[in-house]
N, C-alpha and C positions, 0 to 999 in steps of 0.2 A: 096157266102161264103161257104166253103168246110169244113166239120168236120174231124178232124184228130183223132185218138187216140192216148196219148202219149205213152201206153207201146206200140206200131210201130213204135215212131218213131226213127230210129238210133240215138246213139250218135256222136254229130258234125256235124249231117246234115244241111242243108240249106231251104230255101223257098224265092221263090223268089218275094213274096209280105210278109208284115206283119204279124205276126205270134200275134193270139189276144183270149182275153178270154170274153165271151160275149158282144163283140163289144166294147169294154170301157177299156179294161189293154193291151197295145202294150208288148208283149214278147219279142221277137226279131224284131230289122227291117232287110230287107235285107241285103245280107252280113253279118250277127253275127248269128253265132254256137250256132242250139238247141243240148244244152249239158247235159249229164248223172247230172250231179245234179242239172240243172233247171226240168227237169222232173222226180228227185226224189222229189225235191218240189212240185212241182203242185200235184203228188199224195199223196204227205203228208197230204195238202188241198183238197183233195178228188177229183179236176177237172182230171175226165177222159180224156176229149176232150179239142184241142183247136182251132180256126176258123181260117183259113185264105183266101182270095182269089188267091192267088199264088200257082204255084205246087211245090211238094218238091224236092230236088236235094236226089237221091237213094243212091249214093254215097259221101261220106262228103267231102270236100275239107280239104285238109292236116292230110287224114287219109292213114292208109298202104293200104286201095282198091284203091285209085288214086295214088300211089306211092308221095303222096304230103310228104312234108318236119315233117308235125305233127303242133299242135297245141303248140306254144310256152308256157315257164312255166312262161310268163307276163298275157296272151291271158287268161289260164285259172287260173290264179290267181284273175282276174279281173273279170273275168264271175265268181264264188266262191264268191268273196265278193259282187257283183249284187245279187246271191241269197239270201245271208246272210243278205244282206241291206234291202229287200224285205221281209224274213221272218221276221226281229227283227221290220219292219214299220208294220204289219201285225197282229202283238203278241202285242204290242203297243196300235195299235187301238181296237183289242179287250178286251183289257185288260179299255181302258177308254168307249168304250160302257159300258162294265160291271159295270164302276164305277157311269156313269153317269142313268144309269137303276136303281142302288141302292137308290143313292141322291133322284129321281124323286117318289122312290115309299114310302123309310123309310125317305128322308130329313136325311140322313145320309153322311158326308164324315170325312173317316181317314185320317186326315195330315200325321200322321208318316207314314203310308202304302204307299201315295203317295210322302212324302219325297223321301221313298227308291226306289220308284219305276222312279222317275223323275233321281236320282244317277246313274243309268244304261242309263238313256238315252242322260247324261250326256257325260260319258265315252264314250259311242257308237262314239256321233258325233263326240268329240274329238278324235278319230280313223277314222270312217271313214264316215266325212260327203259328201264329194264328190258323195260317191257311193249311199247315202240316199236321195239326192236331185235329183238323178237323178230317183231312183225307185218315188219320188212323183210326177216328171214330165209323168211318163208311167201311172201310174195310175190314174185314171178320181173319182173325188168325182161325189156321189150320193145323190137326194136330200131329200128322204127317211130317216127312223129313222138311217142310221149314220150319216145324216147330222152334226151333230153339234158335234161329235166325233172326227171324222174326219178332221171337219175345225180346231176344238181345237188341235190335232193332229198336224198338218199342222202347226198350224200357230205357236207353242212351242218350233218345231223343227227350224221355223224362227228365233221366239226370240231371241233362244239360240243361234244362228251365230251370230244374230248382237251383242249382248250382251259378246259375244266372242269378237269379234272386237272392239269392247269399253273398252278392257280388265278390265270386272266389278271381281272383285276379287272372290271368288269362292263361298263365302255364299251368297252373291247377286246375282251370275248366279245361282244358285240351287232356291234362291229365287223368283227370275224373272221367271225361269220356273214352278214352280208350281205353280204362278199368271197364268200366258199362261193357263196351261191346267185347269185350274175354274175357267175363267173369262165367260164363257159364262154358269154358271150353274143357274143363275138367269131366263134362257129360259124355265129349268125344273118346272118352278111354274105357268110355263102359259101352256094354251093348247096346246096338243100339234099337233092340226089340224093347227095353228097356221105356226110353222117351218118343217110341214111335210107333205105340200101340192103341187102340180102342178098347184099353180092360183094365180094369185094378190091376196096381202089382203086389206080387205075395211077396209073404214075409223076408225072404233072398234078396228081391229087390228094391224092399224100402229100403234094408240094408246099404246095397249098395250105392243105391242116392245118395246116402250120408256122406258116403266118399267122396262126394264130384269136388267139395272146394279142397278140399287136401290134394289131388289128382290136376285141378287147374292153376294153383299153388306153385307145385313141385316143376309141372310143364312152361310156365309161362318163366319159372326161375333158373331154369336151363336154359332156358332163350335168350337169358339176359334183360329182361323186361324189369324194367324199375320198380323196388319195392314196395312204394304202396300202390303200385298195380297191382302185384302178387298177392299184396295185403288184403288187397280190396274181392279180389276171387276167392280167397282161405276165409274172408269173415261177411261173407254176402248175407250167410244165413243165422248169423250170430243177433242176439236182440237183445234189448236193454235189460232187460230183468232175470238173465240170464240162463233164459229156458232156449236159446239158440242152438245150435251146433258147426263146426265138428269140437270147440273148447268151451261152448257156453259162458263165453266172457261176459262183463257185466261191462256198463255203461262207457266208463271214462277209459277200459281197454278197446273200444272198439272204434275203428277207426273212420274220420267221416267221411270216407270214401264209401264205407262197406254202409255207415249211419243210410248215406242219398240212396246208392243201388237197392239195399232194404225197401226202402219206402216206394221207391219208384218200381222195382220188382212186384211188391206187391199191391201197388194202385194197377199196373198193366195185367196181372194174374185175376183183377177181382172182375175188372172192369173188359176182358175176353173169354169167350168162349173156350172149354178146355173137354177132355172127351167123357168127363165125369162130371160135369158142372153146367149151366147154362152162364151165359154171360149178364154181368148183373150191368144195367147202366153207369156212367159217369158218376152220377148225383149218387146212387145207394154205393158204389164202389168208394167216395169221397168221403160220404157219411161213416161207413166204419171203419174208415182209419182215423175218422177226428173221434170216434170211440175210444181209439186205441186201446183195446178190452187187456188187462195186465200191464201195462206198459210197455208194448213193445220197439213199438219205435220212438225214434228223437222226435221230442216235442216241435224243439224248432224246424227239425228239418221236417214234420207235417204238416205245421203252419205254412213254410213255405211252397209246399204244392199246391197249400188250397190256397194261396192268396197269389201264387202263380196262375191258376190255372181256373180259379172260383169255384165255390162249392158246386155251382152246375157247370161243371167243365168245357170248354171252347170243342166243338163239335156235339154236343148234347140236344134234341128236338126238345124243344119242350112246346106245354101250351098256358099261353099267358092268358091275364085276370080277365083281359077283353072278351076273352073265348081264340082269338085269333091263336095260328100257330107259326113256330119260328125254328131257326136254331142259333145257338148261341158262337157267336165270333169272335168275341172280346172280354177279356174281364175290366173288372170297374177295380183300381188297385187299391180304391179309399171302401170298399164294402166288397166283400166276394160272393156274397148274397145277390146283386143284383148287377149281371152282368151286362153286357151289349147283345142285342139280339137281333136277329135279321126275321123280317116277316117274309111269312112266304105269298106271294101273290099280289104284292103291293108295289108301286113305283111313285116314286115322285113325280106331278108334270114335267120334269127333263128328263124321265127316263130312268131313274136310278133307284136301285131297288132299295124299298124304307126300311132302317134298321131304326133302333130304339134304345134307348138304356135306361134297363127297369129300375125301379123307385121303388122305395117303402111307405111312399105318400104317394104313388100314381101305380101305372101300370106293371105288376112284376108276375113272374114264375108262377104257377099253381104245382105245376112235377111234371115230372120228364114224359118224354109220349114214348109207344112202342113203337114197332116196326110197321104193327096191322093200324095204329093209328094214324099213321103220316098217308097213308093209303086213302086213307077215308075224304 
């Protein structure tokens, strides 16, 4: 792995392996333009360097030293909003680390602060979640103290798609997301060697897990936090067939706050890295929740992720029937089967880079690619 410097590197250059920041955030993959405002980014965030094993192209493709055509005004409106989607997921998580540091040390949270603050990330996705789902695919959780920031993070930004899709009217999706992001604040009252270690935990502290929504429950109800927020933290881990806990309630008591965070919880658990697990892709994380092995989530609310989000999930590589390889941008909201794909290394004669939308009569998905394949 080769360190770069990014004030070196040209604007619009290339690399012809993965362009990464401590082994865990894919920048670019091949074929996609490191460009003058992704590395005004990275120095904004302080990263000097970034790793790749590939070497870099001297010369960028589609600038005036190759006499290439230029980088379309699609091409770089799209890389612009990739950064932007990346700083605002970014600013986001440190913004609920903070919040969650607070809680853990004064047992403090502002509802109104996080009202306003869940209202922008509201608007964000209803602009542009396309481009946000896919910075969460590049970026790999850690299972270190932003563990639970992060997941929260993660899984809010779920919520609030499917919940989008279930067209919940707008004080219920603002509602539903700030359940999302303090449903796991009941973890802050237990140790926190607990959810901030690299080992099984023994038999004490599965125990104590059990406690976290009874513990986020009780603290968010002291604050004064409206009840089906409290609701939605006390029955996160409740499930339809009523093998859930902390009351094991069965389907029609459980509430559809707690129904979304469920599903969305555990689409971000399947679909990240955890420090006993490896991270399963998009598609295999998609697939066994339309399993749903017992029943345990709401039917409709897993239909609606996958037809949110399509069985090959917006940020997922895949490699299509051509052989050619892409990732996925968009879903198709009449077949979730065959979503919108971007190629990697293609342009239109004006510059813009070719996407596609795969067919069950033309060209579609074969299965998702790894890490060492987009390399290739």
């Amino acid at each position: 792995m080769k360190d770069y410097l990014v004030k070196d590197i040209p604007p619009n250059s290339f690399f012809t392996k993965a362009v990464l920041l401590d082994k865990a955030f894919i920048i670019t993959a091949p074929e996609m333009p490191f460009t003058k405002g992704l590395a005004e980014i990275l120095e904004k965030w302080s990263f000097k360097t970034v790793l790749s094993e590939g070497d870099q192209n001297k010369a960028s493709k589609g600038t005036a030293a190759t006499g290439g055509r230029g980088v379309g005004l699609s091409q770089q409106s799209d890389a612009d909003k990739m950064e932007k989607a990346e700083e605002f997921y970014r600013g986001f998580l440190s913004y609920t680390e903070i919040l969650f540091t607070k809680a853990a040390v004064s047992g403090d949270l502002d509802y109104k602060e996080i009202n306003e603050k869940i209202k922008d990330m509201l608007e964000y996705i209803k602009e542009d979640r396309r481009f946000l789902m896919r910075v969460l695919k590049n970026i790999e959780t850690s299972p270190g103290k932003t563990y639970l920031a992060s997941h929260s993070v993660r899984s809010t930004i779920i919520s609030i798609i499917i919940g989008t899709y279930l067209k919940l009217p707008s004080h219920r999706l603002l509602e539903l997301a700030i359940a999302a992001i303090v449903h796991e604040v009941g973890m802050l009252k237990l140790p926190s060697a607990i959810f901030m270690n690299d080992r099984p935990l023994n038999a004490v502290e599965q125990k104590a897990i059990v406690t976290h929504p009874v513990l986020g429950y009780s603290m968010l109800k002291s604050l004064d936090f409206p009840l089906p927020i409290c609701l939605a933290a006390l029955e996160h881990h409740e499930r339809e067939n009523s093998t859930g806990y902390p009351r094991r309630l069965t389907s029609e008591k459980i509430s559809l706050y707690s129904k979304i965070i469920a599903v969305a919880c555990s689409y971000e658990a399947l679909s990240s890295k955890r420090p006993h697990k490896e991270e399963k892709d998009g598609y295999t994380g998609m697939l066994e929740l339309l399993k749903n092995e017992g029943k345990q989530y709401d039917d409709t609310v897993v239909k609606s992720l996958v037809l949110s989000l399509s069985i090959y999930p917006i940020g997922l590589y895949v490699l299509l029937s051509n052989n050619k390889k892409g990732q996925v941008i968009d879903v198709n909201p009449e077949n979730p089967r065959f979503p919108i794909v971007q190629i990697f290394g293609e342009t239109s004669p004006d510059g813009r880079i070719v996407t596609m939308q795969t067919a069950p009569d033309g060209i579609n998905i074969v299965r998702p690619l790894t890490r060492a394949e987009i390399d290739v």
